[in-house]
N, C-alpha and C positions, 0 to 999 in steps of 0.2 A: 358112526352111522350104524344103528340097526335095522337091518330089513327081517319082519316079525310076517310069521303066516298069516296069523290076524294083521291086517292093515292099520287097525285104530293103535296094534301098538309099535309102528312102527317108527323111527326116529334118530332124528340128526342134529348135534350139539357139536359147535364148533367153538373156539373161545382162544382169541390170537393177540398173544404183545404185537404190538406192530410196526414199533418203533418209533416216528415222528408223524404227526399229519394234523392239522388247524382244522376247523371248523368250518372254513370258507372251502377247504378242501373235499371237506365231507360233503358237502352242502347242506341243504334245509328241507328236509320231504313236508314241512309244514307251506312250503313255497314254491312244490313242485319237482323238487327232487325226488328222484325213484332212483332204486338199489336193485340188481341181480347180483344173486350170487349162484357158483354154479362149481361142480366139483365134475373133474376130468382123470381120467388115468390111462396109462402107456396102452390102453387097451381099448380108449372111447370113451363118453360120454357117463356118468354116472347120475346125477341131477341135477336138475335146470330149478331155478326157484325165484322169483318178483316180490319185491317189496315197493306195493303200490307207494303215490306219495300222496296227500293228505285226506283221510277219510275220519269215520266213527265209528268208532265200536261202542255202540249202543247211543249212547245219548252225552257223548265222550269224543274227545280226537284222539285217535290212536296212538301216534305220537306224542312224544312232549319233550322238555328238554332237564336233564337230570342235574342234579350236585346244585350246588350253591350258586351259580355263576350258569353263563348258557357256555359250558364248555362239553358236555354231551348229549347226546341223545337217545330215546326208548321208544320202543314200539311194544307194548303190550295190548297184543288181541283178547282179551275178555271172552270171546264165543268159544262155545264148548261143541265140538271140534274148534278147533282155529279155522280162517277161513283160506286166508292169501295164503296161498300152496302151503298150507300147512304151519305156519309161520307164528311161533307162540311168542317168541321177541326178539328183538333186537337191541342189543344196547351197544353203544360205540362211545368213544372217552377222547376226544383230543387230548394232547401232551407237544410242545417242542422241545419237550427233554429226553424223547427217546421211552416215555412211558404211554402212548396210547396204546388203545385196546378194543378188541371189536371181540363183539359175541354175537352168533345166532340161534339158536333154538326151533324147531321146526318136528311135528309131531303129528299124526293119525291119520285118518282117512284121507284127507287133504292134501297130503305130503307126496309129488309126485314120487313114480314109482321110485324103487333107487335098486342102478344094477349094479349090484356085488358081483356078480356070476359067481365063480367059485373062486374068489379071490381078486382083488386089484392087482394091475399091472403098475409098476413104477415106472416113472416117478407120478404121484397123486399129487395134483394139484386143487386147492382150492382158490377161488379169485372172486371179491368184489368189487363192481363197479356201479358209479353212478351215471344217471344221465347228464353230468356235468362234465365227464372226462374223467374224472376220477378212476383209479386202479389198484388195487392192493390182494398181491397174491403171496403164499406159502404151498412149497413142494412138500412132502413129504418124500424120503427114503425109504428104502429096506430096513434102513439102520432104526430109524425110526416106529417102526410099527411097533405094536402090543397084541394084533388081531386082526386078521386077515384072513377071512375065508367067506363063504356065500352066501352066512347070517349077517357077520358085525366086521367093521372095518375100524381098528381105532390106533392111532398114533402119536408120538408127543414129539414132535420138534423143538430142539433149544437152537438157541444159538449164540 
């Protein structure tokens, strides 16, 4: 996450193995499903962010369904800014072999605020949820970090 003086360059890339999770789990935003995802630390609330379910960007559904097979899904916003709280894409990857994968992308004006203060408090957590029930979160540690102070926050969990 960087929080930039200029707002337009402000920005949150997130990109998680996640171990197992189907399709039906994910669900369908082409059929109503909606996604928040939202990042928290020992310290409060950092950003809150919506990922409507089925619209257009432009003359286009935002959504579609990626790879060879309907085993994932994209959301690429085409408007320049982005519009959904900043929300430049979304792609998520079923696997039940322990390789799914979820990314989000979220950039500019749009992008609500994000409070860094002068560093995150441990543990950081980020979590996605669907309107289906769905839940998939990653802590991060101390151990973890690369950047932490009250521009940029950036971390690498293994495990």
């Amino acid at each position: 996450m960087k929080n930039d003086a200029e707002d337009k360059k402000d920005k949150l890339h997130l990109k998680l193995g996640m171990g197992s999770f189907t399709m039906a789990e994910l669900g369908n935003p082409m059929f109503g499903t909606e996604y928040t995802f939202f990042v928290d630390s020992g310290g409060g609330p950092v950003i809150h962010l919506r990922a409507p379910t089925y619209q257009l960007c432009g003359d286009k559904p935002c959504w579609k369904f990626t790879g060879k097979g309907p085993d994932g899904i994209t959301d690429k916003d085409g408007r320049k800014p982005p519009a959904n709280d900043g929300i430049k894409g979304i792609v998520a990857k079923a696997s039940s072999v322990g390789k799914a994968k979820l990314q989000i992308k979220a950039e500019g004006i749009h992008l609500p605020p994000l409070s860094l203060a002068t560093g995150l408090t441990y543990p950081v957590t980020a979590t996605l949820v669907n309107s289906s029930g769905g839940c998939w979160q990653v802590s991060f540690s101390s151990a973890d970090q690369k950047k932490n102070d009250g521009n940029q926050f950036k971390a690498v969990h293994k495990q």
